[in-house]
C-alpha positions in Angstrom: -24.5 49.1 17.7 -25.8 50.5 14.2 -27.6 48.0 11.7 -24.6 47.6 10.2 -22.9 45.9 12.8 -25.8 43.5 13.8 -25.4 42.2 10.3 -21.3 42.0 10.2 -20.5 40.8 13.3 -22.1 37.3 13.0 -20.7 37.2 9.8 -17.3 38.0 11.2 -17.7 35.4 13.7 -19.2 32.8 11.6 -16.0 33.0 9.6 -13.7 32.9 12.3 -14.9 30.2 13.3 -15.0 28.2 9.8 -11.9 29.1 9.4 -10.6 27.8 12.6 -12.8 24.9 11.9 -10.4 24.6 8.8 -7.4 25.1 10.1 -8.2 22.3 12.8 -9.2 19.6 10.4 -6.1 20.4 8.5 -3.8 19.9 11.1 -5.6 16.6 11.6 -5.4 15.5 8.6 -1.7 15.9 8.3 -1.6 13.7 11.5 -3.9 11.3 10.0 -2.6 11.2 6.6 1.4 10.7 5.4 2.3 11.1 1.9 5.9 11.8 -0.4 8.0 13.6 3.0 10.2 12.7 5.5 7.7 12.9 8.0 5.8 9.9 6.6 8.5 7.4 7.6 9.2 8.2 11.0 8.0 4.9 12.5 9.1 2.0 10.6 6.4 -0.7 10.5 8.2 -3.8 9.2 9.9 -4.8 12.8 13.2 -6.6 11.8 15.4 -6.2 14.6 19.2 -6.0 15.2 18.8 -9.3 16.7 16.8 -10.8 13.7 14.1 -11.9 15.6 11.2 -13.5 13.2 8.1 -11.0 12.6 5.8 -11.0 15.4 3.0 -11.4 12.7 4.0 -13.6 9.8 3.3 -12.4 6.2 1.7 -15.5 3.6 0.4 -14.2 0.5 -2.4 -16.6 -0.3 -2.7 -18.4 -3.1 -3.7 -17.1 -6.7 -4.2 -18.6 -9.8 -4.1 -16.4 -12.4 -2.3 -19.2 -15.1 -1.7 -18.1 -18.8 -2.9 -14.7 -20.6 -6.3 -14.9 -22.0 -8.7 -12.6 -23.6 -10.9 -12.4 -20.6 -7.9 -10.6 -18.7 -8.2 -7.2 -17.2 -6.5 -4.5 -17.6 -6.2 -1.7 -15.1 -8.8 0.2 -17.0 -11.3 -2.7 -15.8 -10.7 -2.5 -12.2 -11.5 0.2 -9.5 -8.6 0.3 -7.2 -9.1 1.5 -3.7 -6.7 2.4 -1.0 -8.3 1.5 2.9 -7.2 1.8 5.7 -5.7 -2.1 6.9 -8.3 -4.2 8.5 -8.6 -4.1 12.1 -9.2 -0.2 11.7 -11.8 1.5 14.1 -14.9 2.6 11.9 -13.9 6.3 14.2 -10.3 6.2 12.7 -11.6 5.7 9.1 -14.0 8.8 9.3 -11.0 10.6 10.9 -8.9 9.4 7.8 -11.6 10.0 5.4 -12.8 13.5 6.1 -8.5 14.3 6.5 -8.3 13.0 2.5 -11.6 15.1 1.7 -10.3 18.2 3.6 -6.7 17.4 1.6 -8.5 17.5 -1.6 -10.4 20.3 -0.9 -7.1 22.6 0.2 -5.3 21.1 -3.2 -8.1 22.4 -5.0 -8.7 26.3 -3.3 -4.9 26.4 -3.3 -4.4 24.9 -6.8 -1.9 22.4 -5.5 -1.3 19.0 -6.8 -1.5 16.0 -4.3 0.6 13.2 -4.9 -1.0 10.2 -7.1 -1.9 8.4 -3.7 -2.0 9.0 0.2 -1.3 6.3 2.9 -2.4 6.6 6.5 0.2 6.9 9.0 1.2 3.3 10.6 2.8 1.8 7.8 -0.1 -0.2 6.4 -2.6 -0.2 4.1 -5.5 -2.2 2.0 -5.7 -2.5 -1.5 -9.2 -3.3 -2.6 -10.1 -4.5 -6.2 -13.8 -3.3 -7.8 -15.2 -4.6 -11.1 -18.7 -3.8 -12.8 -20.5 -6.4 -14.7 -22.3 -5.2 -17.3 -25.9 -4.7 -16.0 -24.7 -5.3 -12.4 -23.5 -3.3 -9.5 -19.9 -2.6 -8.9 -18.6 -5.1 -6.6 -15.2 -6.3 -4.7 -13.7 -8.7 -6.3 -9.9 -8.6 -4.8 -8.0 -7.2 -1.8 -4.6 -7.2 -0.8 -2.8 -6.7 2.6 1.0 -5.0 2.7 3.2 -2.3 4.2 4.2 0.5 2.8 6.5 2.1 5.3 10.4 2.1 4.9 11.5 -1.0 7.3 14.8 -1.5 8.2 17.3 -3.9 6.5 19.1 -6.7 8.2 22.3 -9.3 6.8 20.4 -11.6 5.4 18.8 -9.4 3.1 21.9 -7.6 2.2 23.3 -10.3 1.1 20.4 -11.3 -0.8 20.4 -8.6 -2.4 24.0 -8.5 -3.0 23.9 -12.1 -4.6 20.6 -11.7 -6.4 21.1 -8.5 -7.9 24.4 -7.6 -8.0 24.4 -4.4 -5.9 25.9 -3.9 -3.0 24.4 -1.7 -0.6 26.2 -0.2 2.3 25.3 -2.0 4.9 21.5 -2.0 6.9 20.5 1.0 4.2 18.3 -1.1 1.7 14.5 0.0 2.5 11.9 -2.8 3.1 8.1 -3.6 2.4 6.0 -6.4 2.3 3.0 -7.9 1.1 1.3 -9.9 4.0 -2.0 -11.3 1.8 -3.4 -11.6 -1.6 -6.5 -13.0 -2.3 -9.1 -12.6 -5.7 -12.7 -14.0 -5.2 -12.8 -17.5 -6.9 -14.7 -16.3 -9.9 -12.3 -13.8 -11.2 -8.6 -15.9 -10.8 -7.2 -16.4 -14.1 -8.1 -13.1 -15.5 -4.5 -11.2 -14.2 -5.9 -9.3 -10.8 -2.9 -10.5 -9.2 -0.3 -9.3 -11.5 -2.4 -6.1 -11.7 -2.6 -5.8 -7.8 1.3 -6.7 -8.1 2.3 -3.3 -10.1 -0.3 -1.1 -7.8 1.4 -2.6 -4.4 5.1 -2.1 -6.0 3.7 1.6 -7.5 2.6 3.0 -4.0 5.4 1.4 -2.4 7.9 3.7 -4.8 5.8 6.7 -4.1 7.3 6.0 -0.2 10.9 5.5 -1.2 10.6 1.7 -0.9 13.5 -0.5 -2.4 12.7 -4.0 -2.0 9.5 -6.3 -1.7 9.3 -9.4 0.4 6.4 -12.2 1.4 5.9 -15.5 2.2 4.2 -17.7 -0.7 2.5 -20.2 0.7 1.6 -23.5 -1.9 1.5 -26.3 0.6 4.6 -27.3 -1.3 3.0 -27.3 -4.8 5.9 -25.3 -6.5 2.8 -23.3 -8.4 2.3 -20.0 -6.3 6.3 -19.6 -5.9 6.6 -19.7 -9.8 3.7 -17.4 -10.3 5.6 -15.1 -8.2 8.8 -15.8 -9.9 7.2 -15.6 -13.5 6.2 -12.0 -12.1 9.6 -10.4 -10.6 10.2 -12.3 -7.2 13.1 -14.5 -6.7 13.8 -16.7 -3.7 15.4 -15.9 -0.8 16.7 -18.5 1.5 18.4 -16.3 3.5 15.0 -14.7 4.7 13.3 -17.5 5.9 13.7 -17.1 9.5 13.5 -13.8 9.6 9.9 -13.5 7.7 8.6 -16.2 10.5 8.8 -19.7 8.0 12.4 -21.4 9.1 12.7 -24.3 7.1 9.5 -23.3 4.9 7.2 -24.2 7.3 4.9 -21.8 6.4 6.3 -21.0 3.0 8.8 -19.7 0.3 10.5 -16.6 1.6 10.6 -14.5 -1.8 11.8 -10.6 -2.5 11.7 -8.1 -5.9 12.6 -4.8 -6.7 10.2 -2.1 -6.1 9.4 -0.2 -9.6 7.2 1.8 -11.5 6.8 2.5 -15.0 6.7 5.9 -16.3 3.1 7.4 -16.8 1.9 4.6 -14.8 -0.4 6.8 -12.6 -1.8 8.6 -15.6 -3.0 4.9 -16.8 -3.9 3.4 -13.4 -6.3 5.5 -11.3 -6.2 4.6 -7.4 -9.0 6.1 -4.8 -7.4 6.6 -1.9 -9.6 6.6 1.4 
């Protein structure tokens, strides 16, 4: 071989082999990763059955007091809001999700496409994490929040919820279905509307996945003041519901449901990291 050769051929092969490198991480991270597409909801993760069986895990949304408006309230331009994978993930399965966003990003930007405003792993579930920075502190977690995210399957009971709540009737069994299964803001920041925030980000990335309806479990010990926080923000009461979100007879809470919306230009005011 001339000189010529000795100096392109491991250049040839070096990019061969980045760009199969590439090409593998790619196809990874569409595996990994499920966004705006069909493909994203092929396995429902909110398990009602034909035979309205109760959920094999329960949803509660834990108690939050965020109380009247004040001037200490955030706004969304106070709070970092992360997207994780759910608890319970492998710390392998997170780097596999993480470097599948980063290689995303990176084939948006050489290919100057736009990814959508926020990416959920596949499985249907997700974590939304809350950051705030003091002034002369370090940014810190002050909130997360637990729900699905996947299109879940109606039932009867919610049809007619939503039939005698809302006025609409759906045909039947074709209403989409999320959830929120936990809400909780560290003690020293309730009262300063994380919760209502969290509320519009969880019912945003639900929309962005086609979802029509939210449900949960509010959980007071009887109190009356968690179920009117949710009411005062969207959520209505849904007797119907109670057995098949795991609390017959309330025992472990208020079965409740809203519409899943989002404001126009809401992404352009609320920025979410995602992974």
């Amino acid at each position: 071989p001339t000189s010529r050769d000795i100096v392109i051929m491991p250049l040839y092969t070096f990019s061969l082999i980045l760009s199969l490198s590439f090409s593998i991480w790619c196809t990874c991270a569409s595996k990994v990763l499920s966004h705006h597409t069909a493909q994203a909801f092929v396995t429902p993760v909110f398990p009602l059955t034909s035979s309205h069986k109760p959920l094999q895990s329960k949803l509660f949304a834990a108690t939050i007091s965020d109380g009247a408006e004040t001037s200490n309230d955030f706004s969304h331009s106070d709070v970092e809001w992360r997207l994780r994978p759910p608890e319970g993930t492998s710390w392998l399965d997170r780097l596999k999700i993480k470097m599948g966003a980063n290689i995303l990003r990176l084939h948006g930007k050489l290919k100057g496409d736009r990814l959508p405003p926020v990416l959920c792993p596949r499985g249907g579930r997700a974590l939304l994490e809350a950051y705030y920075k003091e002034p002369g502190q370090r940014k810190k977690k002050i909130a997360r929040f637990g729900f699905t995210y996947a299109r879940g399957p109606s039932s009867p009971e919610i049809d007619i919820t939503i039939r005698e709540t809302y006025n609409i009737n759906p045909p039947p069994l074709s209403a989409s279905i999320a959830a929120i299964i936990y809400m909780y803001v560290e003690p020293d920041y309730r009262g300063r509307n994380v919760g209502a925030l969290a509320l519009e980000v969880i019912s945003a990335i639900q929309s962005v996945h086609v979802v029509d309806f939210n449900v949960l479990v509010a959980d007071d010990n009887g109190s009356g003041g968690l179920v009117q926080w949710y009411e005062e923000h969207g959520y209505t009461k849904a007797p119907l519901m109670q057995n098949i979100l795991g609390s017959p007879n309330k025992r472990n809470g208020v079965a409740m449901i809203a519409p899943v919306k989002i404001e126009e230009g809401f992404f352009r005011q609320c920025a979410i990291k995602w992974w």
